[in-house]
C-alpha positions in Angstrom: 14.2 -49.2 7.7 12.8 -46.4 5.6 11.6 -43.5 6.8 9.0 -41.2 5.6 9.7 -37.9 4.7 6.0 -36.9 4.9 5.7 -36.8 8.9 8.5 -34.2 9.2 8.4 -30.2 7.3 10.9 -30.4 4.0 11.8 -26.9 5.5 11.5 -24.9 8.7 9.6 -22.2 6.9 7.1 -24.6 5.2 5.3 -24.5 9.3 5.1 -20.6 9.0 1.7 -19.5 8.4 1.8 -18.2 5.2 0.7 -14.5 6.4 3.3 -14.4 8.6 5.8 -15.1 5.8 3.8 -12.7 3.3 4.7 -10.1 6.3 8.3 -10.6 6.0 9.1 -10.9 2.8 7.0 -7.7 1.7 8.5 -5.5 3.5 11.6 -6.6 2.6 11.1 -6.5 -1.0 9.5 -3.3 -0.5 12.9 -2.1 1.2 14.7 -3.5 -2.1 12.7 -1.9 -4.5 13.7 1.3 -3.4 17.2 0.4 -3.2 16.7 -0.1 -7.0 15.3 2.9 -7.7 17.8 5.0 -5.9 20.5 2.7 -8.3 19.1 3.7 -11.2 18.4 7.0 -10.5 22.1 7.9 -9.7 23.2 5.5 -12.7 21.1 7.6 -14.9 22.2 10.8 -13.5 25.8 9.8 -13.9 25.2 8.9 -17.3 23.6 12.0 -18.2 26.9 14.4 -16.5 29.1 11.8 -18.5 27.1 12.4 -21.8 26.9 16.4 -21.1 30.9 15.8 -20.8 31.6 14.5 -23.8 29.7 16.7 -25.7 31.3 19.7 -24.0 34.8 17.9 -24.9 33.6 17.8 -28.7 32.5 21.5 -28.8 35.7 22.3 -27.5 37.6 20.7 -29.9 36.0 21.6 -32.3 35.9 25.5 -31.1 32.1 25.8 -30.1 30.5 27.3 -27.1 29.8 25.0 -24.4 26.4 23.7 -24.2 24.1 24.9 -21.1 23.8 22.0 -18.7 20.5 21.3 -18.1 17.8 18.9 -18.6 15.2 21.2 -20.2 17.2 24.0 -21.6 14.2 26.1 -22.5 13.0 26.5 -18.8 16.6 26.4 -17.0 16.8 30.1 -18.0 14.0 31.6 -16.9 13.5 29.4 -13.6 9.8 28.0 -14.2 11.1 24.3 -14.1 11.9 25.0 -10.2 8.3 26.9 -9.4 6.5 23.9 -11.5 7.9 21.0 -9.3 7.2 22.7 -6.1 3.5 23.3 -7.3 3.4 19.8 -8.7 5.1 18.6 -5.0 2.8 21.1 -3.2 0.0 19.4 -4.4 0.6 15.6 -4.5 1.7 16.5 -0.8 -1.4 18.3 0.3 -3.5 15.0 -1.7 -1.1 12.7 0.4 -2.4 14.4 3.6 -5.8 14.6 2.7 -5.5 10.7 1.9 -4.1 9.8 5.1 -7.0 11.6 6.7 -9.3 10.2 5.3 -7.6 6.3 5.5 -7.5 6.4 9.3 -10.6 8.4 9.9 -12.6 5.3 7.6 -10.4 2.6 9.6 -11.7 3.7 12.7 -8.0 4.7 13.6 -9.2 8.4 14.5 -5.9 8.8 16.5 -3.5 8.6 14.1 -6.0 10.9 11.4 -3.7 13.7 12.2 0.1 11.7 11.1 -1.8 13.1 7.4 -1.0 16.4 8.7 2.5 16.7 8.3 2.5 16.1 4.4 -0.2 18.2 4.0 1.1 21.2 5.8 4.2 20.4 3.9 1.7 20.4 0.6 0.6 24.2 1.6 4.1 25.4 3.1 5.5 24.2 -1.0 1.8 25.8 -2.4 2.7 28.9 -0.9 6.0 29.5 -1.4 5.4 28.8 -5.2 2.7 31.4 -5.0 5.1 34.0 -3.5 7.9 33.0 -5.8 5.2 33.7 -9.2 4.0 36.9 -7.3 7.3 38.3 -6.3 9.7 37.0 -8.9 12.1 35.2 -7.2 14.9 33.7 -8.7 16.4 30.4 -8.4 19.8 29.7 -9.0 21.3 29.4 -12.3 21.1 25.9 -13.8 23.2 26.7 -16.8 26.3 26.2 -14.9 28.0 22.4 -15.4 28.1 20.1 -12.6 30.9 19.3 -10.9 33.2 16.5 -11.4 
């Protein structure tokens, strides 16, 4: 006797609704993609120590100075690269905030409106420390120094 395959699922999953399955796997990927990203970054960040190695093993050899570790050499000394990213975070921060606001207030989710507040007050704590920083002239620490091993 033969028996058809048609009256029984190929796979268990093939009876999932497909939203269901959409809800698991997303977030999942979602998880994975930032595993990826993390990867990379401390790939390229190793790659870039190894690189500022070698070249300080060539100058050395050959008698030079050692080359200032930094990514942008020209604001490492004077400390703007540090005040620029926490205006830059300061901001994207506070437009996080307002977003969230404004998401859950127009989803009739009025509740959770204020979860928008923490990045936002985040946004202004990085906004005016910046501001503080220009005004009084703080320093940041030295970036010219190599990283450790």
């Amino acid at each position: 006797m033969i028996h058809s395959l048609s009256s029984q699922p190929l796979l268990p999953l093939l009876e999932i609704d497909p939203g269901i399955l959409l809800g698991l796997i997303l977030p999942l990927a979602g998880i994975a993609l930032a595993g990826v990203v993390v990867v990379c970054s401390l790939y390229f960040q190793h790659r870039r120590r190894e690189m500022w190695h070698e070249t300080a093993r060539v100058a050395l050899e050959k008698g030079q100075p050692l080359p200032p570790w930094s990514a942008n050499s020209s604001d490492a000394a004077t400390g703007n690269q540090e005040v620029r990213n926490d205006l830059r975070a300061g901001f994207v921060l506070l437009g996080v905030g307002v977003g969230l606001f404004f998401f859950f207030h127009l989803m009739n989710l009025r509740p959770l409106a204020g979860i928008g507040a923490i990045p936002a007050f985040i946004g202004v704590a990085l906004l005016l420390y910046s501001l503080l920083a220009a005004i009084f002239g703080w320093k940041h620490r030295a970036e010219s120094i190599p990283p450790k091993s």
